[in-house]
C-alpha positions in Angstrom: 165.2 107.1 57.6 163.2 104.0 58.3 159.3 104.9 57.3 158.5 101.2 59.4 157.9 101.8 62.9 159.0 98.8 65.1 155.9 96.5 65.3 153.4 97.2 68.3 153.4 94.4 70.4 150.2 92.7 71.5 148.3 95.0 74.6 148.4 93.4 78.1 145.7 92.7 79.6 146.2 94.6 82.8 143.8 97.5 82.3 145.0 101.0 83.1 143.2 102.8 85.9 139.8 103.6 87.0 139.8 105.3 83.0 139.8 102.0 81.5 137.1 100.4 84.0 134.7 103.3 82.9 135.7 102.4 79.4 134.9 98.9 79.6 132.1 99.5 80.8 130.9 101.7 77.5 132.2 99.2 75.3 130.3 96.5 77.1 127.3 98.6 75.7 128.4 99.2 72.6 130.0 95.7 71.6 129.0 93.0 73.5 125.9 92.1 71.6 122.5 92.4 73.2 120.4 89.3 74.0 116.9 91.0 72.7 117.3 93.6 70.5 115.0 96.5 70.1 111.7 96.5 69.1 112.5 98.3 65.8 111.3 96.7 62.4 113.9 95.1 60.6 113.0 96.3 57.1 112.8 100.2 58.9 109.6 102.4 59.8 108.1 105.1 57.2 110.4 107.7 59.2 113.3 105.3 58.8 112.1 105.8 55.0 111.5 109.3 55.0 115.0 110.2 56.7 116.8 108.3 54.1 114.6 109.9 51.2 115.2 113.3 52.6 118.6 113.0 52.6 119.4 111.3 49.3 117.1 114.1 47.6 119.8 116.6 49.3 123.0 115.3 48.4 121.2 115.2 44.6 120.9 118.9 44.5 124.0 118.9 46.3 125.5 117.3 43.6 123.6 119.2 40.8 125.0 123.0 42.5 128.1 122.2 43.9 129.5 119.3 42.5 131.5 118.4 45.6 134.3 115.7 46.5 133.3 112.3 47.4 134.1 112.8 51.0 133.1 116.1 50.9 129.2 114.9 50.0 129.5 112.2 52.7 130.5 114.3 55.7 127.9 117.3 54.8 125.5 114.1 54.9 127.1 112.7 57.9 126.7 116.3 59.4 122.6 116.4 58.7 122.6 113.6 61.2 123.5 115.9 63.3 121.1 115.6 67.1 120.0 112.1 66.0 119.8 109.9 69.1 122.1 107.0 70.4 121.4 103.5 70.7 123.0 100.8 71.0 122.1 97.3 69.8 120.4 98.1 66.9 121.0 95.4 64.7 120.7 92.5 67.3 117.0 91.4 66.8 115.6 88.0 67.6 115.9 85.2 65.4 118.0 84.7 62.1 120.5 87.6 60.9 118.1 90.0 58.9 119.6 93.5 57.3 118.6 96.2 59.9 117.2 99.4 58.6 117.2 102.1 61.4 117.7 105.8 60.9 116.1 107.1 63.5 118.5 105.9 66.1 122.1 105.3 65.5 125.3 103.6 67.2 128.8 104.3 66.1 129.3 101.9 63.4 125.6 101.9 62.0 125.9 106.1 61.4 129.1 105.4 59.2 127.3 102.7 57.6 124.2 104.4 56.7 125.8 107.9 55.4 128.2 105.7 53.3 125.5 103.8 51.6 123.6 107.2 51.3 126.6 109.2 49.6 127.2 106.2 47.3 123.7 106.1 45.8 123.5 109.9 45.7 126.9 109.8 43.6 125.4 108.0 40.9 123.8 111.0 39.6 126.5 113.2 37.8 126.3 116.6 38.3 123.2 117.8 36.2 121.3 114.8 37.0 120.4 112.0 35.1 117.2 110.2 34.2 118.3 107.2 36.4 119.0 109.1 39.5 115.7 111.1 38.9 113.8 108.2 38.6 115.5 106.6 41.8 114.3 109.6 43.9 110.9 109.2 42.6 110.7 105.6 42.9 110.1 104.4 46.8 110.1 100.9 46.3 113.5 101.2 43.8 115.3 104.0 46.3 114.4 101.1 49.5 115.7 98.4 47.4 119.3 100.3 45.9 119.7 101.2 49.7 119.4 97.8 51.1 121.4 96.9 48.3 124.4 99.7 49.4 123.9 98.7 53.2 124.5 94.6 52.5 127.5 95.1 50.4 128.8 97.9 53.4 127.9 95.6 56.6 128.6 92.0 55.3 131.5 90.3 54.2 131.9 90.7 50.7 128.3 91.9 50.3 126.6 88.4 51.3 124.2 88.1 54.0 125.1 84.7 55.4 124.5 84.6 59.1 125.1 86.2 62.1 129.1 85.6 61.2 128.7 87.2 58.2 128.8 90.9 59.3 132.1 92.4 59.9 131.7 92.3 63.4 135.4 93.7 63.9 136.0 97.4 62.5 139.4 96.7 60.6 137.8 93.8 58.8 135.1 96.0 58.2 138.1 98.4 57.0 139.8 95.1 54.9 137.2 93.6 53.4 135.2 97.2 51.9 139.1 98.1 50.6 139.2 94.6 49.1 136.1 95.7 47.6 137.2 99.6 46.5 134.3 100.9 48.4 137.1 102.7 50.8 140.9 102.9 50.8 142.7 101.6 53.4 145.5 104.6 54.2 146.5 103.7 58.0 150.1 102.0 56.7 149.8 104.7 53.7 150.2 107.4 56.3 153.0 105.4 57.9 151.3 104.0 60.5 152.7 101.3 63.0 152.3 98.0 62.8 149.6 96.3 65.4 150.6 93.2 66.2 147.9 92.1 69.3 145.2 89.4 68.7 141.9 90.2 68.0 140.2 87.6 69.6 137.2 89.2 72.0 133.9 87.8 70.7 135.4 84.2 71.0 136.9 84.7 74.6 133.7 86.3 75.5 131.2 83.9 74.1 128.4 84.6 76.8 128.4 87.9 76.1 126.7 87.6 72.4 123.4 85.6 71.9 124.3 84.2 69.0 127.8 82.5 69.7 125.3 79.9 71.9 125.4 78.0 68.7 128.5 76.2 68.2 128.4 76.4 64.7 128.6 80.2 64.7 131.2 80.0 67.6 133.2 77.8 65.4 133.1 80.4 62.3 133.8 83.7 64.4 136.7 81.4 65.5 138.0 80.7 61.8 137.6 84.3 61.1 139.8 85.2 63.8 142.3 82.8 62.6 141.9 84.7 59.5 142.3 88.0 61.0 145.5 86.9 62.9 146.9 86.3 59.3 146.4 90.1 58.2 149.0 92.9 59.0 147.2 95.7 60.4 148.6 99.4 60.9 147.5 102.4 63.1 148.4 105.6 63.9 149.5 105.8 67.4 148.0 108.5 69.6 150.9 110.5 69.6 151.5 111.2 66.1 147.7 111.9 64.9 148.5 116.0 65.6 150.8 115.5 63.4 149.5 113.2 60.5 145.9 115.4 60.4 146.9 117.5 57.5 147.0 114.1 55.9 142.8 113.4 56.6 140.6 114.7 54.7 136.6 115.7 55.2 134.9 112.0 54.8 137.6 110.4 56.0 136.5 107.1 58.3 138.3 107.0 61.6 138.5 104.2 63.7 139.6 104.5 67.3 142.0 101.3 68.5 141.3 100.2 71.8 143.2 99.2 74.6 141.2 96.0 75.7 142.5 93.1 75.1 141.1 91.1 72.2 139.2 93.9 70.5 140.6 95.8 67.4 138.5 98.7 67.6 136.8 100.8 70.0 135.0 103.8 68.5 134.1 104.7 64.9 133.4 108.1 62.9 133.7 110.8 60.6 137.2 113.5 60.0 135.6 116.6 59.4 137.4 120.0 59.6 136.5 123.0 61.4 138.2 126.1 62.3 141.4 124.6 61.5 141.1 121.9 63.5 140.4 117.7 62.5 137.6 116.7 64.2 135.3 113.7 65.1 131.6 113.6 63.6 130.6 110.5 65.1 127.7 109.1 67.4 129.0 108.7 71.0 127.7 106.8 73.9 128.4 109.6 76.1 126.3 112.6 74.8 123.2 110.8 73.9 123.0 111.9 70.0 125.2 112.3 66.6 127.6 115.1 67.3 131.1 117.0 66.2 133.3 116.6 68.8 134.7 120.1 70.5 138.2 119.2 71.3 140.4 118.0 67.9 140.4 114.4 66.8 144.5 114.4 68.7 143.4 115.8 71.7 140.3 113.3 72.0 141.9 110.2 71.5 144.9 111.7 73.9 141.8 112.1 76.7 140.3 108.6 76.7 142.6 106.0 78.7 140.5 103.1 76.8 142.0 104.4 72.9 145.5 104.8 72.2 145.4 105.7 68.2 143.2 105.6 64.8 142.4 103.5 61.5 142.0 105.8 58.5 139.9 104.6 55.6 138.7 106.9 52.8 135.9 106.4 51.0 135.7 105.7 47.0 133.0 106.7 44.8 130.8 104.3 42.8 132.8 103.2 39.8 136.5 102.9 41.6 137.9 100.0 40.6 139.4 97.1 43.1 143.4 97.4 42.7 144.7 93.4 42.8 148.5 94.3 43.2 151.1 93.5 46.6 151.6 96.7 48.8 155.6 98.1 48.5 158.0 96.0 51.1 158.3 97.8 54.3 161.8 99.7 53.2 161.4 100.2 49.3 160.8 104.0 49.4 157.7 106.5 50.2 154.7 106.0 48.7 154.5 108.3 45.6 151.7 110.3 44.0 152.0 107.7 40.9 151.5 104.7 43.3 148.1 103.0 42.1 146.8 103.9 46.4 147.6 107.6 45.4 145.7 107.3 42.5 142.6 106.5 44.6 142.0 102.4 43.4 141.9 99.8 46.3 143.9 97.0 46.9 142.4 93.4 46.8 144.3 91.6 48.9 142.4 90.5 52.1 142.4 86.4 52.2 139.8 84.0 51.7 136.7 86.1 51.8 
């Protein structure tokens, strides 16, 4: 049986139904870029601080009583999140590109961000505890510093702060380049996903829409990345089959709706988590205001929204995983097997000219 799916074909741009218009309309708020960003301090507020302090000191004695899984840790954290307001925007701010600290109000992308970088530094600490981790919970100024630390090697490509072109401004190089660096696994062709063969192209054919592409030279380097994007297979798994690739997805897991506009990659972002038997989405949505589970199944949500037609799956690796350098399997050569060094839970290296 052949495990390759024929190659999806780039998306036209003929947008389906009054759906779609609605959609395009949320993802103008959450993706095109505003011109003045909040008011919010860059470096975060002393609630900013005390949120990420109270939840680090949690998933310690989390850690200590219960020992969980990796993703297990990072979805129970994702799930204390839970009621936290929406906003968009959060990291465009006037002037240079500065690391954003916000907690108190989150978009999609910045609550997977910020419970990633919080589940990594809390699994430093073996079970038990150690005199590192103790003193990092007792330390302000060393906890701020470790969790800037997390967040810049999470947002920006690999881990350099370099400009407004330097964040992953596009989820599956967001997905690529943290594989690239084993901070997550990249399972969407694991799970025998399809191949997506459209352009990802919208910041630069929608240059007006983002502050910062005014300057040529930034224009010029979001092209480039494109170009380098274009070069990289990408997989998904189409809407139709995620009912029936869930028992695959595990708690933690980072899912990353596809969208149907033309030009962008990705249109949503969150969190698997399971309840009652059913894969859901822990995720901060435009529509609902605040950081909530999703009622209906992951399937059944993805089915409902005209502007997403299927899902990126990365999983997260704890601290200490090391970067796999090795070529994936030609399409053809046989399943993946439990030996296979993905299986194992190492990440490839293999995304180009980072």
């Amino acid at each position: 049986m052949n495990r390759w799916p024929e190659a999806r074909q780039p998306r036209s741009p003929v947008w389906r139904g009054v759906g779609t218009v609605v959609m395009v309309g949320v993802l103008g708020t959450l993706l095109w870029q505003s011109r003045v960003g909040a008011q919010h301090p860059t470096s975060g507020t002393p609630r900013d601080w005390e949120i990420a302090h109270e939840h680090f000191a949690w998933a310690l004695g989390q850690r200590a009583d219960a020992d969980p899984a990796f993703g297990d840790l990072l979805a129970r954290i994702g799930e204390r999140f839970v009621g936290t307001p929406y906003r968009p925007h959060t990291l465009e701010v006037p002037g240079p590109e500065r690391l954003v600290v916000n907690l108190e109000a989150l978009d999609c992308v910045t609550f997977v961000e910020n419970v990633l970088a919080l589940a990594r530094l809390a699994w430093t600490a073996p079970p038990g505890l150690t005199d590192a981790a103790t003193s990092l919970a007792d330390d302000p100024a060393g906890f701020q510093a470790a969790f800037r630390d997390e967040l810049t090697r999470i947002r920006y490509r690999g881990g350099t702060l370099d400009g407004y072109a330097s964040r992953l401004h596009y989820f599956s190089e967001w997905i690529a380049d943290n594989d690239a660096a084993a901070l997550v696994r990249s399972l969407s062709r694991e799970l025998g996903g399809a191949r997506d063969a459209s352009p990802v192209d919208f910041m630069s054919t929608h240059p007006d829409a983002y502050r910062q592409l005014a300057d040529p030279a930034t224009l010029d380097r979001i092209v480039r990345i494109e170009g380098r994007l274009a070069a990289v297979e990408r997989f998904y798994i189409p809407e139709g089959e995620i009912a029936a690739k869930a028992h695959l997805i595990r708690d933690g897991d980072i899912i990353a709706a596809t969208s149907t506009v033309a030009g962008l990659d990705i249109a949503h972002t969150g969190i698997a988590v399971w309840r009652d038997g059913d894969l859901r989405l822990l995720h901060a949505p435009l529509v609902g205001s605040h950081v909530q589970l999703s009622e209906e199944s992951l399937a059944e949500r993805i089915l409902r929204i005209d502007g997403q037609d299927g899902i990126m799956v990365a999983r997260p690796l704890p601290p200490g995983t090391e970067a796999w350098s090795g070529e994936w399997p030609a399409p053809g050569a046989g399943a993946w097997s439990a030996a296979s060094p993905l299986a194992a839970g190492v990440a490839r290296g293999r995304f180009p000219n980072r």
